[in-house]
RODO-2510 file (C-alpha; in nm, 4 decimals, decimal comma):
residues 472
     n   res          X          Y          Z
     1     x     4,7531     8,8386     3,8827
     2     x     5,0317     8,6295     3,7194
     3     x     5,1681     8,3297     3,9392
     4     x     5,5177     8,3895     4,0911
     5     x     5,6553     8,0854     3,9206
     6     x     5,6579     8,1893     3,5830
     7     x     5,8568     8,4558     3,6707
     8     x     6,1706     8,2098     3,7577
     9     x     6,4700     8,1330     3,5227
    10     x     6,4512     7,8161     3,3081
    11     x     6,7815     7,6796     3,2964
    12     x     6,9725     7,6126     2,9828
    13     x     7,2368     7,3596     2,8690
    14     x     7,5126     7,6314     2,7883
    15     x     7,5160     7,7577     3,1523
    16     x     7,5877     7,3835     3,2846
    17     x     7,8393     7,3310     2,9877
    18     x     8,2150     7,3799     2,9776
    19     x     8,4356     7,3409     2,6701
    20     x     8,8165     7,2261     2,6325
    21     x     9,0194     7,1697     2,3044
    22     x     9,3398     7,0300     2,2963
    23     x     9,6216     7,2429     2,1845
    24     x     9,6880     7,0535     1,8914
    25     x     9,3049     7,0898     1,8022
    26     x     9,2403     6,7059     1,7628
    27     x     9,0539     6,6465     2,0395
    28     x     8,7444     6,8371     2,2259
    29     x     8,5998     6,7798     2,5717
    30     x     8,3076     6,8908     2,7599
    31     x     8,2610     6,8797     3,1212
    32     x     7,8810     6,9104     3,2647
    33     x     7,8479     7,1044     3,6081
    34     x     7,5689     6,9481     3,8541
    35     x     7,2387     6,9214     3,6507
    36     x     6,9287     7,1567     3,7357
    37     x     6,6925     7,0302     3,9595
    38     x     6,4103     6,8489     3,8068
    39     x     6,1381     7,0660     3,9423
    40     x     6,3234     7,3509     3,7239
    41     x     6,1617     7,1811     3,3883
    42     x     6,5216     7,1102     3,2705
    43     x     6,5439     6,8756     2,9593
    44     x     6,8452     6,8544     2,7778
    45     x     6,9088     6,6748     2,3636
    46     x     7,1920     6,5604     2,1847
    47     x     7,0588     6,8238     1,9298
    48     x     7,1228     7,1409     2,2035
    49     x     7,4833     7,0134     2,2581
    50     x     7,5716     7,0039     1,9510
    51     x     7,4221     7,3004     1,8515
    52     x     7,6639     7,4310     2,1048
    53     x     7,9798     7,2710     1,9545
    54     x     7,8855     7,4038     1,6286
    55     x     7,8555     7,7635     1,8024
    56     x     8,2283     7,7043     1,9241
    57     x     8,3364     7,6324     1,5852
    58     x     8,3524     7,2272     1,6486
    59     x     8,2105     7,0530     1,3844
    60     x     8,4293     6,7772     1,2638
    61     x     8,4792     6,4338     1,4278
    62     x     8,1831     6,4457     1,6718
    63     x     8,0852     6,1300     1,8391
    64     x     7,7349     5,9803     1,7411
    65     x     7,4323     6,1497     1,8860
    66     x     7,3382     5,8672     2,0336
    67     x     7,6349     5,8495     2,2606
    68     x     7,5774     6,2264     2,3363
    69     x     7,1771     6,1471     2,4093
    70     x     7,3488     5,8339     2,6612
    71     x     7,5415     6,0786     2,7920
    72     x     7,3092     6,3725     2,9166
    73     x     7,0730     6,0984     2,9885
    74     x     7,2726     5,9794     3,2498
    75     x     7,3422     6,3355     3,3589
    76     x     7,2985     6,3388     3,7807
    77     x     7,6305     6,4409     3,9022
    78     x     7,9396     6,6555     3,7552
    79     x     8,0820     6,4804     3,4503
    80     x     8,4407     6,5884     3,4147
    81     x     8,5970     6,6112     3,0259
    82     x     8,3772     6,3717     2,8409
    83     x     8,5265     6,3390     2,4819
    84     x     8,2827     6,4171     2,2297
    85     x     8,4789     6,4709     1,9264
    86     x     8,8183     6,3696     1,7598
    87     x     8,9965     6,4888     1,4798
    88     x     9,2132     6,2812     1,2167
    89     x     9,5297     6,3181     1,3029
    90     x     9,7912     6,3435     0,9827
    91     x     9,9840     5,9963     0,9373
    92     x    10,3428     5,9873     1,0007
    93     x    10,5662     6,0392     0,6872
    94     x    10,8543     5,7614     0,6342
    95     x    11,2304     5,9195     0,6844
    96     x    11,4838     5,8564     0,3893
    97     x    11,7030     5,5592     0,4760
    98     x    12,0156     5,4375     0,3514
    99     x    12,0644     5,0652     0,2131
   100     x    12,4248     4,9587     0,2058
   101     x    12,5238     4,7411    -0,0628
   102     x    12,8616     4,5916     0,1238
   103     x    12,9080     4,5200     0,4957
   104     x    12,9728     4,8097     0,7231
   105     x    13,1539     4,5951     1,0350
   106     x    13,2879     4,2944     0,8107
   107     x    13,3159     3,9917     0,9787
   108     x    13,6313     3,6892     0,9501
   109     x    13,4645     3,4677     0,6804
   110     x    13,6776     3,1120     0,7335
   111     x    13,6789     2,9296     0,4179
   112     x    13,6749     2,5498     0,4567
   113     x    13,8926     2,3493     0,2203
   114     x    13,7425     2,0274     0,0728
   115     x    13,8954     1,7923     0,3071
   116     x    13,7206     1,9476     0,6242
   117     x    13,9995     2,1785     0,7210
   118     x    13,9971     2,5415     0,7650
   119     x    14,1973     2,7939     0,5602
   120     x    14,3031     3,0292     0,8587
   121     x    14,4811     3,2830     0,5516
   122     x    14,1362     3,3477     0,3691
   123     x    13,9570     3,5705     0,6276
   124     x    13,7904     3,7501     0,3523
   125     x    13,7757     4,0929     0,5612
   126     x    13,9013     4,3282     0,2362
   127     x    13,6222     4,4653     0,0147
   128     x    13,7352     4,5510    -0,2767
   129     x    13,4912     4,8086    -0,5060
   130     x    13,5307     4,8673    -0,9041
   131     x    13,4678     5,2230    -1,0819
   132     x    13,1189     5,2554    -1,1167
   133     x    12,9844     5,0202    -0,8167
   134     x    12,7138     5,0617    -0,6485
   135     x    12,7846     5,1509    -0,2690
   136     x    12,5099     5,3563    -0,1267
   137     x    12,1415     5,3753    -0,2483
   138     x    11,9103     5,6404    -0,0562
   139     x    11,5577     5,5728    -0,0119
   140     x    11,3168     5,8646    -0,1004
   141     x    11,0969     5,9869     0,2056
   142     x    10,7311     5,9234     0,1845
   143     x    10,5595     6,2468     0,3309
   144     x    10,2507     6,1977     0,5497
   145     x     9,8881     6,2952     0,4508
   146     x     9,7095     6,5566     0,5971
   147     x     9,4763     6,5079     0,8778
   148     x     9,1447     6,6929     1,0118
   149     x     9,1603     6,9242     1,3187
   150     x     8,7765     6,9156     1,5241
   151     x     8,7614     7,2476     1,3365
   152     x     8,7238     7,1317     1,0308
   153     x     9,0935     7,2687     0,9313
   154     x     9,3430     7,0744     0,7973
   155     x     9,6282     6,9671     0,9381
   156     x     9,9572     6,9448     0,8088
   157     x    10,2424     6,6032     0,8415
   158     x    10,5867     6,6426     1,0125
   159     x    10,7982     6,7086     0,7024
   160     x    11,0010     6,4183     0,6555
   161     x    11,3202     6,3551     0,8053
   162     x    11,6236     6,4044     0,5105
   163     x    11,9758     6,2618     0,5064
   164     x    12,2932     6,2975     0,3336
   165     x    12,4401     6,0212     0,1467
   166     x    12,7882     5,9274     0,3051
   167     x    13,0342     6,0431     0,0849
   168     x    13,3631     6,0377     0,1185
   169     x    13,7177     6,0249    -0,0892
   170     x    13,7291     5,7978    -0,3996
   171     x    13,2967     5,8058    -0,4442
   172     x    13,0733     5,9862    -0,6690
   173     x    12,7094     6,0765    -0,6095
   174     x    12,4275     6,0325    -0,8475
   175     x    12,2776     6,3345    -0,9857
   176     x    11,9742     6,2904    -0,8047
   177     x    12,1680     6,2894    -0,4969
   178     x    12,0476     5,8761    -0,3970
   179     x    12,2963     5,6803    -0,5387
   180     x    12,6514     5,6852    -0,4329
   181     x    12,9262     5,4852    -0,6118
   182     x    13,3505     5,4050    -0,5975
   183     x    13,5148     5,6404    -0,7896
   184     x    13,7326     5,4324    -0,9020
   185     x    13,8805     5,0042    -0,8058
   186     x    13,9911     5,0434    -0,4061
   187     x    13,9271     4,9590    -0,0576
   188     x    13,5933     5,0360     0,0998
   189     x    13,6140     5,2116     0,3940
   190     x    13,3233     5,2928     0,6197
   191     x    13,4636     5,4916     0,9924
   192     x    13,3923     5,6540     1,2957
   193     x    13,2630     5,9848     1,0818
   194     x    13,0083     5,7512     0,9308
   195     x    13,1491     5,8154     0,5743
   196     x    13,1994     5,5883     0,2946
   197     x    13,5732     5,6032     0,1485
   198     x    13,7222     5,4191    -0,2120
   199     x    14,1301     5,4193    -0,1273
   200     x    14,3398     5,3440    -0,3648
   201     x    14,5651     5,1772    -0,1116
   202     x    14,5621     4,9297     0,1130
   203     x    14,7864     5,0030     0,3970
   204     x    14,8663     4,7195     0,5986
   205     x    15,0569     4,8839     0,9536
   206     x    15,2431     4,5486     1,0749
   207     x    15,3181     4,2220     0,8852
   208     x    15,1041     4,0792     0,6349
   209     x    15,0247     3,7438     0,8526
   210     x    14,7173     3,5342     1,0752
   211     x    14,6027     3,8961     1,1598
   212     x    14,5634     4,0497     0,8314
   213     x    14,4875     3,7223     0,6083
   214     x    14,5659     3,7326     0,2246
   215     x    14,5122     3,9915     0,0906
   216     x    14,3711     4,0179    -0,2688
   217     x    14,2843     4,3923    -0,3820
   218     x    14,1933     4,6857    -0,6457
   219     x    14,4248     4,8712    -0,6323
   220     x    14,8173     4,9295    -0,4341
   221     x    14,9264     4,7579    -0,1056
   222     x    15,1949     4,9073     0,1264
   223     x    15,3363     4,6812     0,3822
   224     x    15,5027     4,8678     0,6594
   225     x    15,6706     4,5253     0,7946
   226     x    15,7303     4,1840     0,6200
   227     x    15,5071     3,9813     0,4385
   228     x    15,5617     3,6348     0,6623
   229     x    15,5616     3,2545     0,4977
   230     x    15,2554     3,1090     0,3623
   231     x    15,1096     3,4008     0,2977
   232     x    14,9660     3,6267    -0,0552
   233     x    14,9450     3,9441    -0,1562
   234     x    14,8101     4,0348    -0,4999
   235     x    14,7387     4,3819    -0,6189
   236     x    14,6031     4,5494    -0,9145
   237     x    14,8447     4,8319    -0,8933
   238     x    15,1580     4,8238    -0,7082
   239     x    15,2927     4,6196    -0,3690
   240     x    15,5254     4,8180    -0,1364
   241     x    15,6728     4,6005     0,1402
   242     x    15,8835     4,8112     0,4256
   243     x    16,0189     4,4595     0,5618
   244     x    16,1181     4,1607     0,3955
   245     x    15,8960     3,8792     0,2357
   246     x    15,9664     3,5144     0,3372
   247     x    15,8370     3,2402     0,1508
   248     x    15,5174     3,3828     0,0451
   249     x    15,3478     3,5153    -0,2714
   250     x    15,3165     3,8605    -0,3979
   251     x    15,1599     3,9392    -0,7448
   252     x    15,0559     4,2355    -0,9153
   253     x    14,9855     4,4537    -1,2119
   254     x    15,2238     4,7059    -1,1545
   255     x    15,5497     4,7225    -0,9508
   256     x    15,7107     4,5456    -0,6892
   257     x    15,9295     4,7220    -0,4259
   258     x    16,0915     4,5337    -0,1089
   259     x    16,2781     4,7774     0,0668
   260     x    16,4161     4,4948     0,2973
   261     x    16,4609     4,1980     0,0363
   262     x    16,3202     3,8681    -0,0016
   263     x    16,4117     3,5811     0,2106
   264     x    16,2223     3,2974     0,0470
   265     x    16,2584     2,9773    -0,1005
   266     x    16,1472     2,7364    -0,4051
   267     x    15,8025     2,8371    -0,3341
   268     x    15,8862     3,2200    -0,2718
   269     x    15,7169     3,3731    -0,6092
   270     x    15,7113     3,7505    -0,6818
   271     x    15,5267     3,8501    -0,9944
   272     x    15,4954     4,2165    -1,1527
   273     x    15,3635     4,3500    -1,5041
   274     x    15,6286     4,6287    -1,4110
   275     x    15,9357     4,6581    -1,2333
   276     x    16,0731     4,4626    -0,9074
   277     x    16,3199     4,6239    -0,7018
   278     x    16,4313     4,5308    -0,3819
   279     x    16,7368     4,5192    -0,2111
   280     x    16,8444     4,1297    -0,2265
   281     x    16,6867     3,8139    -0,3747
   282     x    16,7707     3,4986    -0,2569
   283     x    16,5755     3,1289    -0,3189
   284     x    16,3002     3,3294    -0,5184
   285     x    16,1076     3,3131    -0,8509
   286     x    16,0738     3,6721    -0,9895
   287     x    15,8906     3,7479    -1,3042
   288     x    15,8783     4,1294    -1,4497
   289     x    15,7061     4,2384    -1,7577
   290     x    15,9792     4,5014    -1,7332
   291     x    16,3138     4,5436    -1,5347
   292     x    16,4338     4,3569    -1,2172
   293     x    16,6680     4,5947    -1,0163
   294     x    16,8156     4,4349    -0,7582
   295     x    17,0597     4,7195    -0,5047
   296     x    17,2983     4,4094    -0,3715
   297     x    17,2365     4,0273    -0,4748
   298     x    17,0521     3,7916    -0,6529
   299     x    17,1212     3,4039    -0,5309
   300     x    16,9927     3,0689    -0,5839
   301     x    16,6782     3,2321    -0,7538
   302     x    16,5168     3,1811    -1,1084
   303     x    16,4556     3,5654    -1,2532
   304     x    16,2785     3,6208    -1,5356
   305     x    16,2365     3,9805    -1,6893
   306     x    16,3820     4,1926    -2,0338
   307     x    16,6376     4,3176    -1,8257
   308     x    16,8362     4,2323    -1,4753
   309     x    17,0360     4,4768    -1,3404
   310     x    17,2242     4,4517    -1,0407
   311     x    17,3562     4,7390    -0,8738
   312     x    17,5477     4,8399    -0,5620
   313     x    17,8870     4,7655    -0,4000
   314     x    17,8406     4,3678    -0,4700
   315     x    17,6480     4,3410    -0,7210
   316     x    17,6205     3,9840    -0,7270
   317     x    17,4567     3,6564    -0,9128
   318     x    17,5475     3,3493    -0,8187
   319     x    17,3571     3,0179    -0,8755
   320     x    17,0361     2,9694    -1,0455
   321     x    16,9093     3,1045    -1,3597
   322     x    16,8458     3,4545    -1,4819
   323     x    16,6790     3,5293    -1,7872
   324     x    16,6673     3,8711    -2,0080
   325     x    16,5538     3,9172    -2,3666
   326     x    16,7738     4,2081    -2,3998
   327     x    17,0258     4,2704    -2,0547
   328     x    17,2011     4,1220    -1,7864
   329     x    17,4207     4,3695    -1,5412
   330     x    17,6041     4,2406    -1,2315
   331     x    17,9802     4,3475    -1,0963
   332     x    18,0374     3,9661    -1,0316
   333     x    17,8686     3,6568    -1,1986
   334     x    17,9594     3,3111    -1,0286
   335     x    18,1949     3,2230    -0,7150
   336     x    18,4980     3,1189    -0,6562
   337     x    18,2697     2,7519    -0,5777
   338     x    18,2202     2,7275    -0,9460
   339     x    17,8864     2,7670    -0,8425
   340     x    17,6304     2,6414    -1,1320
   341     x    17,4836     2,9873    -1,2157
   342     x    17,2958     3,0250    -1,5498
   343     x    17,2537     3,3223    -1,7492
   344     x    16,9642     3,3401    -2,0670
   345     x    16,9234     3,6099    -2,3184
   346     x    16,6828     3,6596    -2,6016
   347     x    16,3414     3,5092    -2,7076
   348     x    16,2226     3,1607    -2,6585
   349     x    16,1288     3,0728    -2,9242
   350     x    16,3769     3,2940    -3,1114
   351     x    16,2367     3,6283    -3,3174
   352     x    16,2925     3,4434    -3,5874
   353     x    16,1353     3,1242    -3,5134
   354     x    15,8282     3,3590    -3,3963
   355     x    15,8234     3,5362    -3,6967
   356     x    15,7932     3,1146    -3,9086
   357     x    15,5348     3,0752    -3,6740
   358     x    15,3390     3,3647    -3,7538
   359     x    15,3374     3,3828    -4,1366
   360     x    15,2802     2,9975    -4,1238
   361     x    14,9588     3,0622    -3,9076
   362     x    14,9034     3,4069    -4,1319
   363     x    14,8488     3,1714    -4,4124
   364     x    14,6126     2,9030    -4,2457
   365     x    14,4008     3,2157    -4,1523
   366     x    14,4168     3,3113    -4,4909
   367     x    14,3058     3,0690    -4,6914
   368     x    14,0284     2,9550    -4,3792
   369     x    13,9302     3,3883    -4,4935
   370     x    13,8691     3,2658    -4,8847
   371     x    13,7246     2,9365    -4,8077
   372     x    13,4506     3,1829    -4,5654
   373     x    13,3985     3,4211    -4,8161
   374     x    13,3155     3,1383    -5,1023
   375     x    13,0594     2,9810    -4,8453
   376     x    12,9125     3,3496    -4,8429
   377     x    12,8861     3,4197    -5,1952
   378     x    12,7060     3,1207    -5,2690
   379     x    12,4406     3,1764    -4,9850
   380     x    12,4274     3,5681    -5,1018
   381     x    12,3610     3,3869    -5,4649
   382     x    12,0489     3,1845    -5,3349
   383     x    11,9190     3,5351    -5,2366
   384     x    11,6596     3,5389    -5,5011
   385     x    11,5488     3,2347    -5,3836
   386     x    11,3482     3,2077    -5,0260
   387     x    11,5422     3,0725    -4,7938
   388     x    11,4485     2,8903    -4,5234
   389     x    11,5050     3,0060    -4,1149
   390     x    11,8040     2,7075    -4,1389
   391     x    11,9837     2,8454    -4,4075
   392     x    11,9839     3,1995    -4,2801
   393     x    12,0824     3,0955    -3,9524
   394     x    12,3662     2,9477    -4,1134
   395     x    12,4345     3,2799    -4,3181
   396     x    12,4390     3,4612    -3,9921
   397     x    12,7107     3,1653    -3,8645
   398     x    12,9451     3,1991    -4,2007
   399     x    12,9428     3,5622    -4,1214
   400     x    13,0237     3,5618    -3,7868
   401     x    13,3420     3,2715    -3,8589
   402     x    13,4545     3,5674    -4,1116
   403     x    13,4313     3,8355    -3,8462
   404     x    13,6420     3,6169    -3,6114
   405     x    13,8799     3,5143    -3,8756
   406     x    13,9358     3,8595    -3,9592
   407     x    14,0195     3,9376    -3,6445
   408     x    14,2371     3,6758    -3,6026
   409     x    14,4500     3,7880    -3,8909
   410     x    14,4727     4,1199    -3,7691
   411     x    14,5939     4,0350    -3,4122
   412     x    14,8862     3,8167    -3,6310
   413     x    14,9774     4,0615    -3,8283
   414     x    15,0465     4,3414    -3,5557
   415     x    15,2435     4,1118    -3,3709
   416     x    15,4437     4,0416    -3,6664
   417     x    15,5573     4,3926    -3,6812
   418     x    15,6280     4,3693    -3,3103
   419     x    15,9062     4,0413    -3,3558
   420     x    16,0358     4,2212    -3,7008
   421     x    16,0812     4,5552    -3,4769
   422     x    16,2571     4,3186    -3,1904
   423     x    16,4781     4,1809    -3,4963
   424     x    16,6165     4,4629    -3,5826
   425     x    16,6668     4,6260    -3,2177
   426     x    17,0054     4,5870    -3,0345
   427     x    17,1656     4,2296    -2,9735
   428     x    17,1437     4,1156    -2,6040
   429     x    17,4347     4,1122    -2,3817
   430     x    17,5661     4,0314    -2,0404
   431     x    17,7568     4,3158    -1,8912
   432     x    18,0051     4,1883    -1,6152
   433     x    18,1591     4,5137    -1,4462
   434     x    18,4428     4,3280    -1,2776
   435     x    18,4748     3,8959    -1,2600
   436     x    18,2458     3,5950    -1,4444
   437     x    18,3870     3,2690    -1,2116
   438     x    18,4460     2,9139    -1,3564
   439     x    18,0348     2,8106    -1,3557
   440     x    17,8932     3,0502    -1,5437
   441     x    17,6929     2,9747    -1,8253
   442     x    17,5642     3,1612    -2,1237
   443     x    17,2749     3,0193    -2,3622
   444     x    17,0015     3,1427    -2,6173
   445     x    16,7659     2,9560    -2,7842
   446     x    17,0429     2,8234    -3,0146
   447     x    17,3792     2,8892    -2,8635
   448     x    17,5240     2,8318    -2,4915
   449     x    17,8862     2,9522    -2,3740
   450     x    18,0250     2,7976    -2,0814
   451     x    18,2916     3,0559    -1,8891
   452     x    18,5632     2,7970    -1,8129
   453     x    18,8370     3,0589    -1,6638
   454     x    18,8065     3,3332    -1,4609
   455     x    18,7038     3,6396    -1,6585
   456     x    18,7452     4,0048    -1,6153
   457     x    18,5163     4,2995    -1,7223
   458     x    18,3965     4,2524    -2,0421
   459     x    18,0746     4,1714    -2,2390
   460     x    17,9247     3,8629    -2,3717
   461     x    17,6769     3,9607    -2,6662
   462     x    17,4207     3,7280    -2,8234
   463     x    17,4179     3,7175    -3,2391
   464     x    17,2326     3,5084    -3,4189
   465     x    17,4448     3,1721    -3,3813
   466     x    17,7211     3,2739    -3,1387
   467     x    17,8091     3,4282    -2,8388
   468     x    18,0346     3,6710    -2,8738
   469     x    18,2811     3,8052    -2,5845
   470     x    18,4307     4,1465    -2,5655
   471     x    18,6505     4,2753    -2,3275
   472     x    18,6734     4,5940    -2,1449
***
């Protein structure tokens, strides 16, 4: 008869055990109910547990046996979500970035002077970019590497976060997209909608003064009030000034416009490659590579240009000097004051002096060219000879002093064409419309008329060794 005992159920592990995986699959748990009785013959191994893991498809990142043997060792009670196995997780992959290569919120930069003092003009808040700078570089994202789910399954990185580059007007972008660069010379602008502009111009909304600074840039300025005293404005392009300018300093390669006019003084200097226009001059020093068009006076100032003309219902000059190399054009020249007013027309030196100059320097260059070539033919001569590292350095040398002399010549001899075309253009005149006063005074580089009456419309025009004046 077979005992009654063997007929009872010998527990096993699985019916005490309870598994848990987290939803991203990196992390397993089991939690044990209350362990069998020990008079049930219960045993449990690290080798049965994870023979049941295996069974639910967990096989990577298990914990040591041992700490699974500790663990159903110590088995008396529930044990609630015991971790026994952990996956890799995939590493985090590094964003693109953007590295700016000028200052997005510029700060006042005060320069001090030498002496301790601050320059409160300089603030040094422009940026000014060429064509072709670098702006904007774009760092390439780094993507993460994959990790290991408790399954055994890989698992994939975040994809990397990607940005745009910031382009706005006046930039170009790489072709690979991570470079961004000006356009062309300008202001750098960075704004609110977190885009990188090149502008061309600089407007300035007020007066050009303590809040503004000098201002030095690529490109054009507009002013939309006056430039105030003290202060300077140079340009690449062109300066526009709404207002007036007081005694302050504008240069620039192109034009010059003051819509107002220019209130200055001996230190008032306005400087274009161009044209100036504006509406008056007075106690000013104007230089123009081109015209200076003045709409009512010019007084007490020191022009220099290849031709004045002033225009309007006044059209006046009175005091100071005005010089043209080929025209002067005012309604009234002088005052009833007799005031001192000169008036210069041509060259200095003369076209003709130039021209000495030239062929004189022509013919130094010249014979330093033969003296150069002599020096090479005797160390082309010694060819068949070997030479030494000195005495082909020195070859190298004689040939480089011909290459430069050469040069030279060249440069002389297309500016000799330019004075003998100059020589043979029209004669330089004044043009007075309607009165020359008593004051007035007419000189080249080798003449001078002095008006000495009061004269009516008529021309004064500048040969070689005279002055001539026509009427009418």
């Amino acid at each position: 008869m077979m005992d009654e005992n063997e007929h009872e159920h010998v527990p096993k592990l699985a019916d005490h055990v309870k598994f848990k995986v987290t939803p991203d699959k990196l992390t397993a748990f089991v939690s044990l109910a209350p362990p069998p009785s020990l008079e049930s013959g219960f045993t449990a191994s690290a080798s049965e547990l994870v023979d049941l893991l295996e069974e639910q498809g967990i096989v990577s990142g298990l914990i040591p046996t041992e700490e699974i043997q500790n663990l159903l060792d110590g088995w008396v009670e529930p044990v609630p979500q015991i971790l026994v196995a952990q996956g890799t997780p995939p590493t985090a992959p590094v964003a693109e970035d953007l590295v700016f290569h000028f200052e997005r919120d510029p700060v006042i930069h005060l320069e001090e002077r030498e002496d301790g003092s601050v320059d409160y003009r300089e603030l040094g808040i422009l940026q000014n970019a060429l064509a072709g700078q670098l702006l904007v570089e774009k760092t390439p994202a780094i993507p993460g590497e994959p990790g290991v789910d408790v399954y055994g399954l890989p698992v994939a990185p975040k994809p990397p976060v990607t940005i745009r580059i910031p382009a706005g007007k006046g930039t170009e972008v790489s072709e690979d997209g991570f470079a961004l660069f000006a356009a062309h010379d300008g202001l750098i602008l960075y704004g609110p909608d977190k885009k990188v502009v090149v502008s061309p111009v600089y407007y300035v909304q007020g007066c050009v003064d303590f809040s503004t600074g000098n201002i030095d840039f690529r490109g054009s300025v507009v002013v939309r009030e006056n430039i105030q005293s003290g202060f300077t404005v140079v340009a690449d392009d062109n300066v526009e000034v709404f207002g007036i300018v007081e005694k302050a300093t504008v240069a620039c390669g192109g034009d010059i416009v003051v819509r107002g006019g220019v209130q200055g003084s001996a230190k008032t200097s306005l400087e274009a490659a161009g044209n100036v226009r504006a509406l008056y001059l007075q106690n000013a020093v104007v230089k123009a590579g081109h015209e200076v068009i003045v709409a009512d006076s010019v007084m007490h100032s020191h022009v220099v240009a290849r031709s004045v003309r002033v225009t309007g219902k006044r059209a006046l000059l009175v005091g100071g000097v005005c010089a043209a190399t080929d025209l002067v054009s005012v309604r009234v020249a002088g005052s009833h004051m007799s005031t001192p007013t000169r008036i210069v027309l041509g060259y200095f030196p003369s076209p003709r002096e130039r021209l000495l100059e030239i062929e004189a320097e022509m013919q130094s260059v010249e014979e330093s060219i033969g003296k150069v070539r002599d020096a090479l033919f005797r160390l082309a001569s010694a060819q068949g000879r070997a030479l030494g590292s000195g005495a082909v350095a020195m070859q190298e040398r004689v040939q480089e002093t011909l290459a430069a002399e050469e040069r030279r010549l060249a440069e002389l001899l297309e500016e000799h064409a330019r004075w003998q075309e100059r020589l043979q253009g029209p004669e330089p005149f004044v043009k007075i419309t309607t009165v020359a006063y008593p004051g007035v005074r007419i000189e080249s580089s080798v003449v001078m008329h002095t008006v000495s009456e009061l004269t009516h419309a008529c021309r004064f025009v500048l040969h070689e060794t005279e002055i001539e004046r026509i009427s009418g």
